[in-house]
VEXGU-662988 format. One record per residue (C-alpha): x, y, z negated; residue in three letters. Coordinates in steps of 0.02 Angstrom, whole numbers, plus 50000, padded with zeros to 5 digits. Layout:
BEGIN
XYZALA/...
END
This chain:
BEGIN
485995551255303UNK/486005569955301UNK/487445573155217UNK/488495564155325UNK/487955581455471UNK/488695594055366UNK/490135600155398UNK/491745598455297UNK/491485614955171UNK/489595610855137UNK/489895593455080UNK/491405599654978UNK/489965607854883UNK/488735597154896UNK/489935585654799UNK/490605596954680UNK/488665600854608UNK/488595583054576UNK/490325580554498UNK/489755598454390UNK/488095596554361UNK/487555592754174UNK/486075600454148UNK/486225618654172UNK/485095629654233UNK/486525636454364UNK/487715628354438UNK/489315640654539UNK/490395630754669UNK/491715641054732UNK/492305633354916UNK/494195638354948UNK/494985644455106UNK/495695629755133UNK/494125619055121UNK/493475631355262UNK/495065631755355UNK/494435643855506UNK/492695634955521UNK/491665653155507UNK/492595664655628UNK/491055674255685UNK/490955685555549UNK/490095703655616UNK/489875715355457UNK/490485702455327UNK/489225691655394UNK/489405674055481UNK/487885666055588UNK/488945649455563UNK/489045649555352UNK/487315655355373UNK/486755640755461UNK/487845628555367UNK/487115632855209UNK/485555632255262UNK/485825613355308UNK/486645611255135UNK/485235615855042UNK/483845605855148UNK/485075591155123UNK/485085593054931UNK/483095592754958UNK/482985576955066UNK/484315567755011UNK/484415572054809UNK/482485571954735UNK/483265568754563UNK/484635585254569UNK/482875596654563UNK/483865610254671UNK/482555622354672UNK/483675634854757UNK/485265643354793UNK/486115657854884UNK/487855662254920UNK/489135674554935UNK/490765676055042UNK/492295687655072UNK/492975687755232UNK/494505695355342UNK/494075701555507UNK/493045687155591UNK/493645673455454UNK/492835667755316UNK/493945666555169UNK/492765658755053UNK/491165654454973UNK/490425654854817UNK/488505645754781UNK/487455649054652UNK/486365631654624UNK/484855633954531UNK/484145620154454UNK/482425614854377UNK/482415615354179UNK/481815597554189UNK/483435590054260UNK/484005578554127UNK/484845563354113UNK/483405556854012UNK/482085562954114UNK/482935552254270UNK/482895539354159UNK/481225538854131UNK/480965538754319UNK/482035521754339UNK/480995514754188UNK/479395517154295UNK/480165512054454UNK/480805496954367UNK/479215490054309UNK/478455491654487UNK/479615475254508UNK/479805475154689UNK/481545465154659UNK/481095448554781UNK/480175445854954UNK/480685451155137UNK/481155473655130UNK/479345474955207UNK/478515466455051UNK/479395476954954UNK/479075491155022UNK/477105487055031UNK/477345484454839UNK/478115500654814UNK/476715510554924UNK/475185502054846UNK/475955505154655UNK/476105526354721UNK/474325527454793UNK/473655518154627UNK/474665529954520UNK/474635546554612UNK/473515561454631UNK/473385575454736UNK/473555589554678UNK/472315599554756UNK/471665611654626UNK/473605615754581UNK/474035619354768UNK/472695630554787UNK/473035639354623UNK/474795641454709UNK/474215650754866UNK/473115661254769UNK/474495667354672UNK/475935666754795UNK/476925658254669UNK/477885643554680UNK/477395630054563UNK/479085616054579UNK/478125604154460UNK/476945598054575UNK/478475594754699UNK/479175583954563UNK/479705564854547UNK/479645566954383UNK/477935575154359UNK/477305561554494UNK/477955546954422UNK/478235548754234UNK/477195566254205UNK/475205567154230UNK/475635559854422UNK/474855575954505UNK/475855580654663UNK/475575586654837UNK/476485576654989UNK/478385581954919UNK/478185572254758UNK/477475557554872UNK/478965557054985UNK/480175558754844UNK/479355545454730UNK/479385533754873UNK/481425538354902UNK/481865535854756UNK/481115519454715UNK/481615515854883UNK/483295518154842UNK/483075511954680UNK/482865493854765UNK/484025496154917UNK/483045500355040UNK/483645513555168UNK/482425528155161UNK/482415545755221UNK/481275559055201UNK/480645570655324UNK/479865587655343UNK/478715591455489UNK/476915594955538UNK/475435584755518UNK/474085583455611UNK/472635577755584UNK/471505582455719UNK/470875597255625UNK/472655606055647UNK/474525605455596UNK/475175609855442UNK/476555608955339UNK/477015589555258UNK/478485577055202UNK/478335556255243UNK/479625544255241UNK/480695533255368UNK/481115518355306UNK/482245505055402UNK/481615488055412UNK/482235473355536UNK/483415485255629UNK/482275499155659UNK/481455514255578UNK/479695512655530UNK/478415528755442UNK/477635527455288UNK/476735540655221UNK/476115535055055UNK/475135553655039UNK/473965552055171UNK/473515532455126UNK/472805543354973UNK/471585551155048UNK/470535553754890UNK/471745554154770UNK/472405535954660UNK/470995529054661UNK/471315507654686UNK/469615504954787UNK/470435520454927UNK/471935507854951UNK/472335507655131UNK/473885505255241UNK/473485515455405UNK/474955526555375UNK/476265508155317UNK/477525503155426UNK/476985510555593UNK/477975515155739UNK/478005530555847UNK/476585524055985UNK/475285518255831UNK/473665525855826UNK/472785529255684UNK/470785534755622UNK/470735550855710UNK/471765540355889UNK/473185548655867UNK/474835541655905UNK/476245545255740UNK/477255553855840UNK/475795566955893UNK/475075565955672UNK/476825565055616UNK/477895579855720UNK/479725578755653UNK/480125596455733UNK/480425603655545UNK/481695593055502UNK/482625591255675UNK/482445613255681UNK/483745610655518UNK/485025605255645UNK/484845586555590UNK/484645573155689UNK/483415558855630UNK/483905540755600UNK/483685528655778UNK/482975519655838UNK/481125524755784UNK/480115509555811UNK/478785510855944UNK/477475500555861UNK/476825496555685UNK/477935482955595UNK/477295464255636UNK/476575471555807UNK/474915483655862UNK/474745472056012UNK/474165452856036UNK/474545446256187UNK/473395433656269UNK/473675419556384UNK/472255413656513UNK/472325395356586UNK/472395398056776UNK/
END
């Protein structure tokens, strides 16, 4: 989904990490001139708001689209003449943990959730009770992370949610739920916004998934609100639409603020379904 919005240079690198990529920590994509043919001509100091912004989109793409590339980041570098860009080179840096066997461990646990029959909402439900069962939050590792101001990837994992000691915060949620998703054929997105609970926003990543011609949330993260624990098993945040209300009577769309990922420059999957899958309303009929 979001790498069909970049433009024509960005996906020429997008797809050149994944022809390249076999395990190294770096990964250098050179983008010719005639990949870019003219696209950055605002270039003021050697500098282009246009690559700038491209890039940007490239590397949130790799991180919405990609879970199991563990791009942890990149930057670039150009050469330009006059107000052209001539071309780009990107420096991919990837997780030590991106391994073909690591992935496919992943698949092996995704496989034995067996969500392979029933209607895409039965699967789905399948797939979101196995994550809250098997997940954790990782609370005490998140604020370890703040205290420190270092970045700690691992708990932003798949591969630490699903086949590690299954200790994430809402990234390895969203991921794990994308990539069984697409595991089983189910079209899922993640997306980046800002939660609220009624306490607040804050930074968080859920899932759209598309199910009888619309686009429903799940966010398997907050239907574990005390972290994996079977008997906390709930489905207020399964299969709603943009109008449902949940504990705190807020709507999704109010809880669940896509402004993050729409700020990227990409535009969401439509239509977004108004109302929780199956209905939030009962309509009833009086004898006159």
């Amino acid at each position: 989904w979001y790498y069909n919005q970049l433009d024509a240079p960005m996906k020429y690198a997008y797809d050149k990490l994944l022809e390249t990529n076999n395990g190294s920590k770096e990964v250098v994509v050179t983008i010719p001139e005639s990949k870019i043919n003219g696209l950055y001509d605002d270039c003021v100091g050697g500098n282009s708001a246009k690559l700038k912004n491209s890039f940007g989109k490239l590397i949130n793409c790799l991180h919405l689209e990609r879970p199991d590339m563990y791009c942890s980041s990149a930057t670039y570098k150009s050469t330009s003449s006059g107000k052209m860009v001539k071309n780009v080179e990107i420096t991919f840096v990837i997780d030590d943990e991106n391994t073909a066997a690591k992935n496919a461990a992943i698949n092996n646990v995704i496989k034995s959730i067996g969500a392979t029959t029933g209607t895409p909402d039965e699967k789905i439900t399948k797939i979101h009770d196995y994550l809250v069962n098997l997940l954790t939050y990782a609370t005490t590792e998140l604020n370890a992370e703040k205290s420190s101001g270092v970045t700690n990837n691992s708990i932003r994992s798949p591969y630490k949610a699903l086949v590690g000691d299954h200790r994430v915060v809402c990234e390895g949620y969203a991921k794990s739920l994308k990539m069984a998703c697409d595991y089983y054929d189910i079209p899922c997105v993640m997306v980046v916004g800002l939660a609220n609970n009624g306490n607040g926003a804050d930074g968080h990543m859920w899932n759209l998934v598309y199910v009888g011609n619309s686009w429903y949330t799940v966010d398997v993260t907050w239907d574990d609100p005390v972290g994996g624990s079977g008997n906390n098993l709930r489905h207020t945040y399964l299969l709603v639409g943009q109008n449902t209300k949940d504990d705190n009577r807020l709507t999704t769309a109010v809880s669940h603020n896509t402004s993050t990922t729409t700020r990227y420059g990409f535009s969401l999957p439509l239509p977004l379904a108004p109302n929780k899958y199956g209905g939030d309303d009962a309509t009833i009929n009086f004898s006159t």
